[in-house]
C-alpha positions in Angstrom: 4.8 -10.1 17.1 1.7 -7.8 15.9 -0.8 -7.2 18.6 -4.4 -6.8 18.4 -3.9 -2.7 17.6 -1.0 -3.3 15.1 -3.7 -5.8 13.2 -6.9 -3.1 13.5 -4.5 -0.2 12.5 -3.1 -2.3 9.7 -6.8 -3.3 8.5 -8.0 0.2 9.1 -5.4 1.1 6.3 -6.5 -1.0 3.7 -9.8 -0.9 4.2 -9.8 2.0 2.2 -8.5 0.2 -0.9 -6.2 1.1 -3.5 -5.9 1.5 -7.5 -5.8 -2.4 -7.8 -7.9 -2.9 -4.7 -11.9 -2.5 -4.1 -12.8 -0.9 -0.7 -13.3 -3.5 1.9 -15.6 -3.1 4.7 -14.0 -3.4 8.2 -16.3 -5.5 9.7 -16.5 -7.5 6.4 -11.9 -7.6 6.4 -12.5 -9.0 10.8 -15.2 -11.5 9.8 -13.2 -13.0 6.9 -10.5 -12.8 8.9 -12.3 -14.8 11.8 -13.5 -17.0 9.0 -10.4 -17.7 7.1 -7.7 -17.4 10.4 -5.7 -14.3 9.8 -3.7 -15.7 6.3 -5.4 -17.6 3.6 -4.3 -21.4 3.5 -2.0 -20.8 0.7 -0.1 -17.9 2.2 3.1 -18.9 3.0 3.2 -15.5 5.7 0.7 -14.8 8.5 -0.1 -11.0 8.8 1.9 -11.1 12.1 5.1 -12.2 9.7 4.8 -9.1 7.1 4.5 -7.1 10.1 7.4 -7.8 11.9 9.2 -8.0 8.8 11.7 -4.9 8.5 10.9 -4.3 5.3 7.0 -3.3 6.3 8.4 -1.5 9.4 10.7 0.5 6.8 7.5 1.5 4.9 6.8 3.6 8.0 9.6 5.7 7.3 9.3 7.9 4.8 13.2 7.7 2.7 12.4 10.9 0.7 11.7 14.4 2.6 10.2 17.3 1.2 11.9 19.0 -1.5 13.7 15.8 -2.5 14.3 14.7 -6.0 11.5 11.9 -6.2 13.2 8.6 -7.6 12.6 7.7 -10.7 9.8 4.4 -11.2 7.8 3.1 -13.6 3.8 2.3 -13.4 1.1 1.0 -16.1 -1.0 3.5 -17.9 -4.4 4.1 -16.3 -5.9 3.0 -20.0 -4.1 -0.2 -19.4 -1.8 0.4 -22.2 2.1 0.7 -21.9 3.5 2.2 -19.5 4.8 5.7 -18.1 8.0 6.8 -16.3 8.1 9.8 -14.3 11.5 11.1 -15.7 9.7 11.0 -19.2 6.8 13.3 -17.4 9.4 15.8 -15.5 10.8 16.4 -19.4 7.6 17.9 -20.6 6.2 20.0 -17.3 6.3 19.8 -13.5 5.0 17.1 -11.9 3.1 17.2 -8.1 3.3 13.3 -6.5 0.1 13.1 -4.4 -0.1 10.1 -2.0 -2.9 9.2 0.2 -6.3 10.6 0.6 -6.6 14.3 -1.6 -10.6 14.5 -1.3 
């Protein structure tokens, strides 16, 4: 069962955002939260059942260690057209995978 620090840390980690997802505004994320209860009324999981859900406490681990061949996956173009696979970039030059905050 998430405690009240598992749910801030959780909400301080997307409050950042994401490629898909605006920035959202801690205080704005606990009063919708406080609003809404802590899963919209559609959701068939509470936040307290992704986060005791092994596959979120897996994410925690990183599976791949440094100077591990990264495995190969496939994301939509930034220009929203087609796609790109990273083998199909590793063919033409290096490739650096940067993950988190770079600024």
């Amino acid at each position: 069962m998430a405690g009240p620090r598992d749910r801030l840390g959780y909400m301080r980690t997307v409050v950042r955002g994401s490629p898909v997802d605006p920035p959202w505004s801690l205080p704005g994320m606990l009063l919708s939260r406080i609003r809404e209860g802590m899963a919209p009324k559609d959701s068939p999981l509470t936040l307290e059942d992704v986060m005791a859900s092994p596959e979120y406490r897996d994410l925690m681990t990183p599976a791949v260690k440094e100077g591990d061949l990264a495995p190969d996956f496939e994301l939509q173009r930034a220009e929203g057209e087609g796609t790109v696979r990273l083998s199909s970039l590793c063919e033409e030059r290096p490739v650096a995978l940067v993950f988190g905050s770079y600024t």
